[in-house]
MOPAC internal coordinates of N, CA, C and O (Angstrom, degrees):
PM7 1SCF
backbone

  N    0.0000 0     0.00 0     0.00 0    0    0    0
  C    1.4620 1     0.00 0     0.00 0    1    0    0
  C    1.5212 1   108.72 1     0.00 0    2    1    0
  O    1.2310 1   126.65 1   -36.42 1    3    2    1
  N    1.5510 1   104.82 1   143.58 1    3    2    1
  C    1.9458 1    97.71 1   177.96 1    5    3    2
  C    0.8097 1   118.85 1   -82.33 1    6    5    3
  O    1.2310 1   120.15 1   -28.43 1    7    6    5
  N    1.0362 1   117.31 1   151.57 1    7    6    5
  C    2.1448 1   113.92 1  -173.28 1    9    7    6
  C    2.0293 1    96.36 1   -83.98 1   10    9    7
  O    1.2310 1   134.18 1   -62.28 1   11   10    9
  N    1.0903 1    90.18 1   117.72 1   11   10    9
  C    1.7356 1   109.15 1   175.46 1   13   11   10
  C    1.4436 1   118.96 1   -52.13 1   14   13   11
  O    1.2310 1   119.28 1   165.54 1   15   14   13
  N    1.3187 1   118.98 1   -14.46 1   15   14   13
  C    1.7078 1   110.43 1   173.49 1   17   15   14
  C    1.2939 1    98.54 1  -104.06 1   18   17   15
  O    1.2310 1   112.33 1   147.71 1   19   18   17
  N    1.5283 1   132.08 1   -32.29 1   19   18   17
  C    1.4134 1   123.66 1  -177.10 1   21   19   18
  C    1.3055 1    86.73 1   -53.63 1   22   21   19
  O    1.2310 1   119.00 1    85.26 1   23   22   21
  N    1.4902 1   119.52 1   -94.74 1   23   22   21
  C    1.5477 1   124.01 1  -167.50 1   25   23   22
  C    1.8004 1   135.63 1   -22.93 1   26   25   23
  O    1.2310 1   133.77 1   159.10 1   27   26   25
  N    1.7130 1    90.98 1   -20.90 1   27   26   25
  C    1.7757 1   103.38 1   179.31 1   29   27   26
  C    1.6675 1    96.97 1   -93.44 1   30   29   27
  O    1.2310 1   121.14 1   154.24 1   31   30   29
  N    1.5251 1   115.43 1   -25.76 1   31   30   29
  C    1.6254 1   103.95 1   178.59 1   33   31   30
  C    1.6077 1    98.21 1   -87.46 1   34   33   31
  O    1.2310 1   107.77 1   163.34 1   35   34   33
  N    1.3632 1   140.42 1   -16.66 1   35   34   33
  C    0.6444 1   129.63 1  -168.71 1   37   35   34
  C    1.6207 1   118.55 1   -86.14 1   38   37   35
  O    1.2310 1   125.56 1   154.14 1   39   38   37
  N    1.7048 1   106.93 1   -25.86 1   39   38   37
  C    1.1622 1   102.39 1   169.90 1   41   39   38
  C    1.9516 1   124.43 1   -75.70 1   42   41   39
  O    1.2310 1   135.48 1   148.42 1   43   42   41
  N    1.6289 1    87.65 1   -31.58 1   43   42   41
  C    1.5294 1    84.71 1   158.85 1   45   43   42
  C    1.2932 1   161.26 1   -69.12 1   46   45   43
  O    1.2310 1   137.55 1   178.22 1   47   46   45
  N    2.1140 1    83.60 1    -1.78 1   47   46   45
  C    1.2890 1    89.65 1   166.30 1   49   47   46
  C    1.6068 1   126.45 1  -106.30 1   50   49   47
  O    1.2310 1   132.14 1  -160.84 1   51   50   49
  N    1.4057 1    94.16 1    19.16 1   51   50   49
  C    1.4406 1   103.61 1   178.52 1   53   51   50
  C    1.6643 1    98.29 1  -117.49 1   54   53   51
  O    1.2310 1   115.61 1   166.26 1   55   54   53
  N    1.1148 1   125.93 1   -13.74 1   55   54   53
  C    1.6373 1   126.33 1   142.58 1   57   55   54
  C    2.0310 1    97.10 1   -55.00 1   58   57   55
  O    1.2310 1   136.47 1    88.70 1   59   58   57
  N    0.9287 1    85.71 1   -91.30 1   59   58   57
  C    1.6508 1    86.27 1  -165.80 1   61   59   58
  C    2.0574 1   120.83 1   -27.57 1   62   61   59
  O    1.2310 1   127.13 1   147.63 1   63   62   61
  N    1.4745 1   103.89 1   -32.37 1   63   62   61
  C    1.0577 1   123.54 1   172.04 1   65   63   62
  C    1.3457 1   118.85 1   -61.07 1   66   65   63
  O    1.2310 1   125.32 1   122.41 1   67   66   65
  N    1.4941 1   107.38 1   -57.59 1   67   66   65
  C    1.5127 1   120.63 1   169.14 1   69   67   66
  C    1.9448 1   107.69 1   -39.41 1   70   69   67
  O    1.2310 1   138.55 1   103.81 1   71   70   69
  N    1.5128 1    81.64 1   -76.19 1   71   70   69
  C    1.9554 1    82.95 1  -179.23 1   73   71   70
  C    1.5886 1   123.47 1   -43.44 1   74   73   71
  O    1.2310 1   125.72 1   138.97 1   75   74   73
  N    0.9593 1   106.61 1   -41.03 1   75   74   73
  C    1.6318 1   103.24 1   162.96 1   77   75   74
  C    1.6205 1   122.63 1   -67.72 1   78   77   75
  O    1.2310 1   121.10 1   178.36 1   79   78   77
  N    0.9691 1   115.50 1    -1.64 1   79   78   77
  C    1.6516 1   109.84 1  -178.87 1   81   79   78
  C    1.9377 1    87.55 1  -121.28 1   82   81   79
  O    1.2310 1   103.93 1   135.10 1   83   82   81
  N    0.9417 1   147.21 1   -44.90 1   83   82   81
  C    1.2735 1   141.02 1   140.82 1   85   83   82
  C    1.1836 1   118.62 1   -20.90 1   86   85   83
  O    1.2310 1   114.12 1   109.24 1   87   86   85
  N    1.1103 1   128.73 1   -70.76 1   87   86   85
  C    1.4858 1   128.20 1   178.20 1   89   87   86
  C    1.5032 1   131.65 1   -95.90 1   90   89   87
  O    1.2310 1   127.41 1  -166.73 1   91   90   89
  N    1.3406 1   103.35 1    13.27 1   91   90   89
  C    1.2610 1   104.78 1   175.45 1   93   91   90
  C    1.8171 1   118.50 1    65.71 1   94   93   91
  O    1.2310 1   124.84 1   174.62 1   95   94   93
  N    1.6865 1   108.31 1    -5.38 1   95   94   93
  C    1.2484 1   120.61 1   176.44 1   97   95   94
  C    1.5370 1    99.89 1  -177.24 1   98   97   95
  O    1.2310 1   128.66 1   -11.26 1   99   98   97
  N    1.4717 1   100.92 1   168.74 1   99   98   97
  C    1.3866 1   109.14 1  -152.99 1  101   99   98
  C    1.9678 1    85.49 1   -71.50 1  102  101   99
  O    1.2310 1   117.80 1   -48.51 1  103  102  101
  N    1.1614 1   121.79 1   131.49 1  103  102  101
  C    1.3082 1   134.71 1   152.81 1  105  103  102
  C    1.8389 1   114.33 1   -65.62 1  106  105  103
  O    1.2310 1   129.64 1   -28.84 1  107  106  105
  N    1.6404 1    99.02 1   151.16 1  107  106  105
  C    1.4356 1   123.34 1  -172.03 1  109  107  106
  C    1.6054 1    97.25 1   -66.96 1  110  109  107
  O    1.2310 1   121.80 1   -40.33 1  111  110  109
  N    1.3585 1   114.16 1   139.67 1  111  110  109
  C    1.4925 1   116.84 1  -177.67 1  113  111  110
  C    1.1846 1   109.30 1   -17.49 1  114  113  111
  O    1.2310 1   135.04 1   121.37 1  115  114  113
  N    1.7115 1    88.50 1   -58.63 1  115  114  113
  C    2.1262 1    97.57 1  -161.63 1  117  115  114
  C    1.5282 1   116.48 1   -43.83 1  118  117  115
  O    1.2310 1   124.80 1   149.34 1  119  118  117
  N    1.7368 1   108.38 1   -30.66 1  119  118  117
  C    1.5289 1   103.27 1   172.08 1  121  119  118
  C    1.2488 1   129.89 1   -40.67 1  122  121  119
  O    1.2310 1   135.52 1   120.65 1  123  122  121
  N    1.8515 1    87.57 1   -59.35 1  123  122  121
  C    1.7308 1   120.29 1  -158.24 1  125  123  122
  C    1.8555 1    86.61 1   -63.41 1  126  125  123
  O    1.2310 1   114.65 1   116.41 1  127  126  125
  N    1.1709 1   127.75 1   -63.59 1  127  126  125
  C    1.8889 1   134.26 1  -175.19 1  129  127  126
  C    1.5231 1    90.78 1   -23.43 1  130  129  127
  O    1.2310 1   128.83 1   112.13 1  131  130  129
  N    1.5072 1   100.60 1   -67.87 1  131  130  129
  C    1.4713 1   105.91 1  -153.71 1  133  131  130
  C    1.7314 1   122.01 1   -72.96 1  134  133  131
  O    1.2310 1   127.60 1  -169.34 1  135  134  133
  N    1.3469 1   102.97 1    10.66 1  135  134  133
  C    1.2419 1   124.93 1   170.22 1  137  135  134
  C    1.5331 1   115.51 1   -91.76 1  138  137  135
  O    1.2310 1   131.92 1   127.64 1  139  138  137
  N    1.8747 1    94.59 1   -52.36 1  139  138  137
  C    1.5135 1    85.36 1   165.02 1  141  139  138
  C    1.3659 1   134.04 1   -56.62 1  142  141  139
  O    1.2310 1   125.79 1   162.23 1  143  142  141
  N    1.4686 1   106.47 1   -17.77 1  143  142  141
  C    1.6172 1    96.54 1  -133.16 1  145  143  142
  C    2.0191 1    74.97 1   -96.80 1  146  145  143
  O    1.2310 1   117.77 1  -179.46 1  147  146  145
  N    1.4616 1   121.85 1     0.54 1  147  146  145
  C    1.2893 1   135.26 1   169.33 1  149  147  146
  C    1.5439 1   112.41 1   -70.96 1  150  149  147
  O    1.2310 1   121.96 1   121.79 1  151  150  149
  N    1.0265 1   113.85 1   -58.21 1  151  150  149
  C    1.1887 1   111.95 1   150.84 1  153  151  150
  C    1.3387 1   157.00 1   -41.97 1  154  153  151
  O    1.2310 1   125.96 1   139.05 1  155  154  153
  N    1.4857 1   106.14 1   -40.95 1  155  154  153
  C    1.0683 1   128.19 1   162.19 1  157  155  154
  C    1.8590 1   124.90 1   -75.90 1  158  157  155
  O    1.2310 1   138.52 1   155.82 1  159  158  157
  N    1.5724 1    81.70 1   -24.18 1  159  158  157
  C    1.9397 1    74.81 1   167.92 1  161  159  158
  C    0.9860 1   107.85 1  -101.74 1  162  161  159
  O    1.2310 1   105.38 1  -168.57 1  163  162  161
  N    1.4452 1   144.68 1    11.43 1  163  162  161
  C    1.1260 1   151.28 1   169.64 1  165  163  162
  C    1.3972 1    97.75 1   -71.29 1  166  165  163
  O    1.2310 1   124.06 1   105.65 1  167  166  165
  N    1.3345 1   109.81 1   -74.35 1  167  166  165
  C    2.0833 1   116.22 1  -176.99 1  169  167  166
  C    1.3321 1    99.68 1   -53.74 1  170  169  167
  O    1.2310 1   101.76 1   114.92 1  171  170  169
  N    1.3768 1   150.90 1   -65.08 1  171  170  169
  C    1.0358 1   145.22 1   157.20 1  173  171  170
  C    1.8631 1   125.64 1   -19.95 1  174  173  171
  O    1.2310 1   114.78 1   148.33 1  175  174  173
  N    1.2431 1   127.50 1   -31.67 1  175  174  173
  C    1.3735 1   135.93 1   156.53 1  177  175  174
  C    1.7689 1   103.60 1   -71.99 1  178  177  175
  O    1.2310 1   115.78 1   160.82 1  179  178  177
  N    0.8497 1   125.61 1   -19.18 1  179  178  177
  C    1.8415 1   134.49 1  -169.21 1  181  179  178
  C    1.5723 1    98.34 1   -85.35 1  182  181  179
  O    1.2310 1   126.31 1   120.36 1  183  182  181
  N    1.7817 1   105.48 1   -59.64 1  183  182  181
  C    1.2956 1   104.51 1   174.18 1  185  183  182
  C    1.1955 1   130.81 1   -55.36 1  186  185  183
  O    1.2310 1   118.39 1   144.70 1  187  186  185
  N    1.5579 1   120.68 1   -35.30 1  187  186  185
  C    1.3252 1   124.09 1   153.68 1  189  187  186
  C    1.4087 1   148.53 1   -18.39 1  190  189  187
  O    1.2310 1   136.53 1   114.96 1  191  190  189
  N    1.6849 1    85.60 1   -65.04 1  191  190  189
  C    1.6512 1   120.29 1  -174.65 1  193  191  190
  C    1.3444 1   106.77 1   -70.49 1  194  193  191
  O    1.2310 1   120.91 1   137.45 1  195  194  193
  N    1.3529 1   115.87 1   -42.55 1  195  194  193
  C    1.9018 1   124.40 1  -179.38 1  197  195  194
  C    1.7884 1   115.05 1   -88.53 1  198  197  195
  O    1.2310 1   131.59 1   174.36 1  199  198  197
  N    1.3628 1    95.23 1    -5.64 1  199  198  197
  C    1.6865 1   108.65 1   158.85 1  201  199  198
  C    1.1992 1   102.87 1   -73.12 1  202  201  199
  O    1.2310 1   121.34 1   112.41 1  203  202  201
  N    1.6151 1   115.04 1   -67.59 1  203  202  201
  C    1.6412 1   110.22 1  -160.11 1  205  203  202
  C    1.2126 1    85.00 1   -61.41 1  206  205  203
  O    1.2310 1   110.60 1    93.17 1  207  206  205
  N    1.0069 1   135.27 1   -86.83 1  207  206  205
  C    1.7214 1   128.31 1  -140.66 1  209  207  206
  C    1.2836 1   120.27 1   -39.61 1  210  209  207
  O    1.2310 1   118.37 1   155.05 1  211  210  209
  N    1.9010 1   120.72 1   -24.95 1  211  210  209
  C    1.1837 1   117.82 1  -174.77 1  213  211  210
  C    1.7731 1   101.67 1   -79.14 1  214  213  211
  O    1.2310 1   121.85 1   135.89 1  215  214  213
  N    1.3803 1   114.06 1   -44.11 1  215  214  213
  C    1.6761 1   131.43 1  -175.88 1  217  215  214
  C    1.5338 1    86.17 1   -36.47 1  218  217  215
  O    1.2310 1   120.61 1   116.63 1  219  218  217
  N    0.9838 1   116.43 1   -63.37 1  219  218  217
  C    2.2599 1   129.66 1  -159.02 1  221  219  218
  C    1.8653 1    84.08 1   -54.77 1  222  221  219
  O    1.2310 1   124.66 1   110.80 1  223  222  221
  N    1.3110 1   108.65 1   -69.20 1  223  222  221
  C    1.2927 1    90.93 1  -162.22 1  225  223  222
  C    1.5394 1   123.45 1  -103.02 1  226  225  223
  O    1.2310 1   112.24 1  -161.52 1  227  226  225
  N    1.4103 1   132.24 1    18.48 1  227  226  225
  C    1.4183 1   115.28 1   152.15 1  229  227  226
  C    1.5107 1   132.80 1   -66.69 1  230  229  227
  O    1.2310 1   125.23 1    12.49 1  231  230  229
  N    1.1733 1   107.55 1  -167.51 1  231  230  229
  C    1.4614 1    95.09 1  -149.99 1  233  231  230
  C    2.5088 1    84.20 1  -104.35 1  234  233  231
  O    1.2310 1   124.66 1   -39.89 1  235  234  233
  N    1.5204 1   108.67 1   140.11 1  235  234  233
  C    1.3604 1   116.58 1  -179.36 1  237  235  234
  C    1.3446 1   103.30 1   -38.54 1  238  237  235
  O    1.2310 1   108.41 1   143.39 1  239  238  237
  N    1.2575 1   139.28 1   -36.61 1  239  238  237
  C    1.3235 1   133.65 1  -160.37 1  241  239  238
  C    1.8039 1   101.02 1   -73.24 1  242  241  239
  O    1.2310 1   121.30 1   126.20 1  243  242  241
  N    1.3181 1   115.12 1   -53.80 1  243  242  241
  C    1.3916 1   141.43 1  -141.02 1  245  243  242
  C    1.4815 1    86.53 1   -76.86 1  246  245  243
  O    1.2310 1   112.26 1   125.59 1  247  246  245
  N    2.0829 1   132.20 1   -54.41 1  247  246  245
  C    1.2815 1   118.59 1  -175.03 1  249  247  246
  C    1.3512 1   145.61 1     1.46 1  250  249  247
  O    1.2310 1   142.93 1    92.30 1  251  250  249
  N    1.3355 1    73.08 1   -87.70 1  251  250  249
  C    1.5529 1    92.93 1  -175.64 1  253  251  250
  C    1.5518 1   121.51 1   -58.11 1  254  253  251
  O    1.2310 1   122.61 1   150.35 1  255  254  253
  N    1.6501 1   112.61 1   -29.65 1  255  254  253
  C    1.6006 1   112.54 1   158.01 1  257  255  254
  C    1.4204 1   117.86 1   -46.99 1  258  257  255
  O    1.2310 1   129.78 1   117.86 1  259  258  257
  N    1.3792 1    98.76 1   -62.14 1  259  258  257
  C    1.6068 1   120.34 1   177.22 1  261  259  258
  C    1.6613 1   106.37 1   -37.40 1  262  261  259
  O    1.2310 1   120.00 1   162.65 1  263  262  261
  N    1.0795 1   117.60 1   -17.35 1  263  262  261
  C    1.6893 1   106.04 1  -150.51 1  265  263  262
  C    1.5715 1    96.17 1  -109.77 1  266  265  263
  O    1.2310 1   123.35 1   133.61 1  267  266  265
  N    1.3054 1   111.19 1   -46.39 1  267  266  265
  C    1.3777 1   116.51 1   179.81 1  269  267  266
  C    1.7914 1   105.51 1   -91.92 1  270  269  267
  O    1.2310 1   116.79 1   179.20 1  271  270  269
  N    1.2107 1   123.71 1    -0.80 1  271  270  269
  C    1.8820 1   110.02 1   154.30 1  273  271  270
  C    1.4648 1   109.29 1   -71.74 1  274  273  271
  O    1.2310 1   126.01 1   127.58 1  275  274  273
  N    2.0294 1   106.06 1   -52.42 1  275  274  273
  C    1.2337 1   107.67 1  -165.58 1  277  275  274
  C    2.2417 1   106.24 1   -67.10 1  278  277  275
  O    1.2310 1   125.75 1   169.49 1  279  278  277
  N    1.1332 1   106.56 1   -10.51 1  279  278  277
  C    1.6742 1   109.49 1   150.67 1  281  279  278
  C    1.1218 1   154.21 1   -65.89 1  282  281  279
  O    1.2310 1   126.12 1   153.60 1  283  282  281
  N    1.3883 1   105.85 1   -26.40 1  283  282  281
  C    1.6235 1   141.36 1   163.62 1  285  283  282
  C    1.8416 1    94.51 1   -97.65 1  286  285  283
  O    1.2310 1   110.02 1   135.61 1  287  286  285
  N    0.9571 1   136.34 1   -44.39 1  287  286  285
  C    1.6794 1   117.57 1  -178.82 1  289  287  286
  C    1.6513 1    85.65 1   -50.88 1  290  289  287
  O    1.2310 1   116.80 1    99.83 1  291  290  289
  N    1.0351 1   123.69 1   -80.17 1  291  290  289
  C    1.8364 1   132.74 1  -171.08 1  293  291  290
  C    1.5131 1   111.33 1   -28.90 1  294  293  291
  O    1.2310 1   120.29 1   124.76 1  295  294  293
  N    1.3983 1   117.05 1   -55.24 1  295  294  293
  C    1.6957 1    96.76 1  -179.50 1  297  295  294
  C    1.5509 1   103.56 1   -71.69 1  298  297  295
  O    1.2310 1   116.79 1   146.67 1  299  298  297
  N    1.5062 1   123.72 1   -33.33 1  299  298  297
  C    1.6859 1   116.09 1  -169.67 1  301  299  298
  C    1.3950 1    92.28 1   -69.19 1  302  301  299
  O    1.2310 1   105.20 1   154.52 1  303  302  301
  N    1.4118 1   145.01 1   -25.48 1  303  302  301
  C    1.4487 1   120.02 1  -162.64 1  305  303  302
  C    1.5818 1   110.04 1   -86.60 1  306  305  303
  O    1.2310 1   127.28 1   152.00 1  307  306  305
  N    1.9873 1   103.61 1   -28.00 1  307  306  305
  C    1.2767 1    92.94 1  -179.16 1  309  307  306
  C    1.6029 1   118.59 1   -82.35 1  310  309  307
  O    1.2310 1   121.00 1   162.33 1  311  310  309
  N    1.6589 1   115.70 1   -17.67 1  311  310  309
  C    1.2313 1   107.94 1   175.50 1  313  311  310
  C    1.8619 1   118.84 1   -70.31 1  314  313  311
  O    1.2310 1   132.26 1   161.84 1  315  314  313
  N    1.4753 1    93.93 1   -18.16 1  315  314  313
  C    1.4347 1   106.35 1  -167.61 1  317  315  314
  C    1.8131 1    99.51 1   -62.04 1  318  317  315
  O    1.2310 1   129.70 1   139.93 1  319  318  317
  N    1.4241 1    98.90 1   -40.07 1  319  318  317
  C    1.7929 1   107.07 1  -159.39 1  321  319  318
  C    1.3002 1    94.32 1   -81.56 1  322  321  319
  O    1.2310 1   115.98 1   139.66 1  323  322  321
  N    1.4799 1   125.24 1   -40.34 1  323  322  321
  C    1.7986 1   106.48 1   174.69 1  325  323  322
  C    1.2884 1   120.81 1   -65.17 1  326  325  323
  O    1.2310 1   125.68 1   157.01 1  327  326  325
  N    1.2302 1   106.69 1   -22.99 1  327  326  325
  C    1.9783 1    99.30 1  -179.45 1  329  327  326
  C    1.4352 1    95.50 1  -101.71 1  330  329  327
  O    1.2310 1    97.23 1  -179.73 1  331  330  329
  N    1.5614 1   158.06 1     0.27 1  331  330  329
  C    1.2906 1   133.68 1   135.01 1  333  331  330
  C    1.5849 1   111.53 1   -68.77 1  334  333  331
  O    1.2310 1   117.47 1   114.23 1  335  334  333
  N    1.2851 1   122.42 1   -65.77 1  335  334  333
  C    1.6886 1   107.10 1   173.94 1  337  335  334
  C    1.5565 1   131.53 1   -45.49 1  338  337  335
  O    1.2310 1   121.40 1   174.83 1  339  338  337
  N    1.6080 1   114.93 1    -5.17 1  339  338  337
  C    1.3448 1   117.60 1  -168.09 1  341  339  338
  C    1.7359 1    89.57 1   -89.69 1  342  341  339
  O    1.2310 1   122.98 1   130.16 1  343  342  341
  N    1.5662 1   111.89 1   -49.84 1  343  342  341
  C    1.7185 1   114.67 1   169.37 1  345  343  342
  C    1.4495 1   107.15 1   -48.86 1  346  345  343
  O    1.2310 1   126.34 1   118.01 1  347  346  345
  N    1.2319 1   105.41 1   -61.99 1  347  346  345
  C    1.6624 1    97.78 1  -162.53 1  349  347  346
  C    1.4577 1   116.36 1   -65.34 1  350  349  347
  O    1.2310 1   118.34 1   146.29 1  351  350  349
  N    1.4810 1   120.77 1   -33.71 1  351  350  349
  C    1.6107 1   105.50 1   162.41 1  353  351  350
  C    1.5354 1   122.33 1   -87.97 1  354  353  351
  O    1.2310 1   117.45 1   169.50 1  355  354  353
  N    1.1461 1   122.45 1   -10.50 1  355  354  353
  C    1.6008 1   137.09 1   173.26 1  357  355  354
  C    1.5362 1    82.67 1    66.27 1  358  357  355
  O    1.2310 1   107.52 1  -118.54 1  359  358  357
  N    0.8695 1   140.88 1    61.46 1  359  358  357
  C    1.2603 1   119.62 1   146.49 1  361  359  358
  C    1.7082 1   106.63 1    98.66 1  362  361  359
  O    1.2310 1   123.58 1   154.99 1  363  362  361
  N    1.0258 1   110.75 1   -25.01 1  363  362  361
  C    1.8889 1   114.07 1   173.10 1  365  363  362
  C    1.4771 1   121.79 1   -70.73 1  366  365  363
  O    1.2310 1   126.41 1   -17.16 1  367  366  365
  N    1.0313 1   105.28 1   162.84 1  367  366  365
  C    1.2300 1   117.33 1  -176.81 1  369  367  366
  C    1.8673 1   128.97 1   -41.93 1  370  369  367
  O    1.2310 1   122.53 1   165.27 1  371  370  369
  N    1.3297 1   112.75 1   -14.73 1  371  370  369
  C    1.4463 1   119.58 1  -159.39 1  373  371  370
  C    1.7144 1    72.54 1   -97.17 1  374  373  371
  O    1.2310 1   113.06 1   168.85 1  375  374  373
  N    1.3204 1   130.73 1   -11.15 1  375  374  373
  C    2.2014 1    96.80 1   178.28 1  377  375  374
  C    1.0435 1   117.61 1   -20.78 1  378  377  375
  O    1.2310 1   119.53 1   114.85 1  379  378  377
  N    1.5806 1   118.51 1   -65.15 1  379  378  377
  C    1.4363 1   121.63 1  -143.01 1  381  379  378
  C    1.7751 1   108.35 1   -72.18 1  382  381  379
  O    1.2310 1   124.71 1   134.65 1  383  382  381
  N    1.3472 1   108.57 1   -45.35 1  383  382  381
  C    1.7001 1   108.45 1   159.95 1  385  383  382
  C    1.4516 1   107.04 1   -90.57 1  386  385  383
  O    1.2310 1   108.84 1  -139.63 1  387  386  385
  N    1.2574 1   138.49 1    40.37 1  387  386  385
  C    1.3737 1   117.40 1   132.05 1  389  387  386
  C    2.0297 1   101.88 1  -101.18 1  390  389  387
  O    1.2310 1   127.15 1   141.68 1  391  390  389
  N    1.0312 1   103.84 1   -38.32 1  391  390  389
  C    1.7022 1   122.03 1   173.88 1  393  391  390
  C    1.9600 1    91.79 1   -42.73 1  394  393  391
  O    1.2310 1   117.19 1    98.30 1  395  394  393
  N    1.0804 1   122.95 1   -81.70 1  395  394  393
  C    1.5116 1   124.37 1  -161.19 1  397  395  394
  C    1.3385 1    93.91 1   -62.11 1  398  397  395
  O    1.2310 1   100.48 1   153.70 1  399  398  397
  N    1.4886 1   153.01 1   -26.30 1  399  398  397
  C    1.2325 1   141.84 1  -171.84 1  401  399  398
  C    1.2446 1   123.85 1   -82.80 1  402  401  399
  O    1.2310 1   115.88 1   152.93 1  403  402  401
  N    1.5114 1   125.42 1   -27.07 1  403  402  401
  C    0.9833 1   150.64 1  -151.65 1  405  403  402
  C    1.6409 1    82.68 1  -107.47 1  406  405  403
  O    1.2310 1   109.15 1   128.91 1  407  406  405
  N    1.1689 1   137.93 1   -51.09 1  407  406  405
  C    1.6732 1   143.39 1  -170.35 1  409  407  406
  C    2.0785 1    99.37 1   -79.49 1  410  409  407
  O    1.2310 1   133.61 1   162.68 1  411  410  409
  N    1.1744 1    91.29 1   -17.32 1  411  410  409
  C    1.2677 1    82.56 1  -167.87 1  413  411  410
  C    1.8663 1    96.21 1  -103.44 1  414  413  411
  O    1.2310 1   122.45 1   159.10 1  415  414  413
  N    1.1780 1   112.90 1   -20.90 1  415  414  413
  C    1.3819 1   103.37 1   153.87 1  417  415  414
  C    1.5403 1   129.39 1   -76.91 1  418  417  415
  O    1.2310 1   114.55 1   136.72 1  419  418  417
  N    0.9734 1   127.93 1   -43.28 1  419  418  417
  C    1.9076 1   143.06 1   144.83 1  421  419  418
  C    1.1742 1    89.01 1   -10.95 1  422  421  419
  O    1.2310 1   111.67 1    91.61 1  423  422  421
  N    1.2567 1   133.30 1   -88.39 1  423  422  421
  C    1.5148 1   165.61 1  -124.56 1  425  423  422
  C    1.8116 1    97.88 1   -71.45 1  426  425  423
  O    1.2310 1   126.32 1   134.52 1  427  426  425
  N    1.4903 1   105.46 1   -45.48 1  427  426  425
  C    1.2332 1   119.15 1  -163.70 1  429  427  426
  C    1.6752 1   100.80 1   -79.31 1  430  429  427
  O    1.2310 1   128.24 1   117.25 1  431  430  429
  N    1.4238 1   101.74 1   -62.75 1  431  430  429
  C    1.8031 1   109.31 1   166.64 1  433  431  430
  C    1.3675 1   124.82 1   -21.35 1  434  433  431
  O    1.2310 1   129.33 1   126.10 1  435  434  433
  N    1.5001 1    99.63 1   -53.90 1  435  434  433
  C    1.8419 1   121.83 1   171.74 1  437  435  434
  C    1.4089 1   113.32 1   -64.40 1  438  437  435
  O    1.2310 1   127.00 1   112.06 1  439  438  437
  N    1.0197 1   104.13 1   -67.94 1  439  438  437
  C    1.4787 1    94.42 1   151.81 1  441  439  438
  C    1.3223 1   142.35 1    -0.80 1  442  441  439
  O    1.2310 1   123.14 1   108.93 1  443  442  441
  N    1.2236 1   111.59 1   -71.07 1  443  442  441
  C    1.8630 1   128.02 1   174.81 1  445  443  442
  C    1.3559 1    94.13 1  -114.36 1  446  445  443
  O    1.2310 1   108.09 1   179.07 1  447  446  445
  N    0.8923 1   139.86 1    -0.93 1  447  446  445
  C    1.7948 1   110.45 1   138.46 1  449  447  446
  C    1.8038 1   120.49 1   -73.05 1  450  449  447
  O    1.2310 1   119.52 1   157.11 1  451  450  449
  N    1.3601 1   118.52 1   -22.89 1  451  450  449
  C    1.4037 1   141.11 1  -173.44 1  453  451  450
  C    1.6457 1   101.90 1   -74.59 1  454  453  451
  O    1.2310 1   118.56 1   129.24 1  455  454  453
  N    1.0503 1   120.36 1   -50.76 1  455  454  453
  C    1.9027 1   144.19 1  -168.65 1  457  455  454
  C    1.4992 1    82.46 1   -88.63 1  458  457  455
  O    1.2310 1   104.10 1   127.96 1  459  458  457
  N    1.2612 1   146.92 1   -52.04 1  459  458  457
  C    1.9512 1   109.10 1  -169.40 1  461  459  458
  C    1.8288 1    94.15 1   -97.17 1  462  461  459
  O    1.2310 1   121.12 1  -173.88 1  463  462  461
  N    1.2919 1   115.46 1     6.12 1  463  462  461
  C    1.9455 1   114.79 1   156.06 1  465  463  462
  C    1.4925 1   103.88 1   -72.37 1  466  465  463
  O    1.2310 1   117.07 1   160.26 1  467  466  465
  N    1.3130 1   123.18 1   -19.74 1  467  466  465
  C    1.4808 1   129.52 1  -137.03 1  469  467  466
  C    2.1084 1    94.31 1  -108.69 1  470  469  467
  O    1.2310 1   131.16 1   145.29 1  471  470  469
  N    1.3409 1    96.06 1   -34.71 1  471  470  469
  C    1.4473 1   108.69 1  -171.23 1  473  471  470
  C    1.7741 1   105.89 1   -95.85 1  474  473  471
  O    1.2310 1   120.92 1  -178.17 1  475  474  473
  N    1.0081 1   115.84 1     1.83 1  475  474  473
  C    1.2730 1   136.80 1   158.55 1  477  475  474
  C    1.3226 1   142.06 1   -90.04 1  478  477  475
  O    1.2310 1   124.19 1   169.03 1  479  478  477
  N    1.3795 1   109.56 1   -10.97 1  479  478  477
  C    1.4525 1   146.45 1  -158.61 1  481  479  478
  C    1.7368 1    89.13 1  -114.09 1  482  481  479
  O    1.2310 1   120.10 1   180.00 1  483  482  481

């Protein structure tokens, strides 16, 4: 299993990485956020797409489980990412892109746990 703060500093440093080759210098938070938050709706459009497809093909009985877990994954992932991004920025300014990075890794996890639910189906 990956250790969850390596992987949340790790995505930020390929956020942070990005903005510097983008801007030719490290960009003002608001950049780096709005990079995440690019990212993050990106994995978030993924989660979507491997939702519908599973909804089309599980079996009528199974739905409605399916519908209200994959509802509870959503509030645990977003409470999960405010109380790791609330540690990892203590309170500074990087919340909001440590908040979208941390959701946008969640997001990704679900993801390919969703796609081998999907190859099972």
């Amino acid at each position: 299993m990956q250790n969850p703060i390596k992987s949340h500093l790790y995505f930020a440093a390929i956020v942070l990485n990005f903005s510097v080759m983008s801007c030719g210098l490290v960009c003002a938070q608001s950049e780096a956020t709005s990079l995440a938050e690019s990212a993050y709706k990106h994995s978030d459009i993924q989660l979507n797409e491997v939702y519908k497809k599973i909804i089309n093909r599980i079996p009528p009985n199974a739905k409605q489980g399916f519908v209200e877990s994959q509802r509870a994954w959503i509030a645990f992932r977003d409470l999960d990412a405010k109380c790791r991004a609330g540690i990892a920025s203590q309170g500074g300014s990087s919340y909001s892109t440590d908040y979208l990075a941390i959701l946008t890794e969640l997001t990704e996890e679900r993801v390919a746990h969703l796609k081998t639910l999907l190859l099972a189906l």
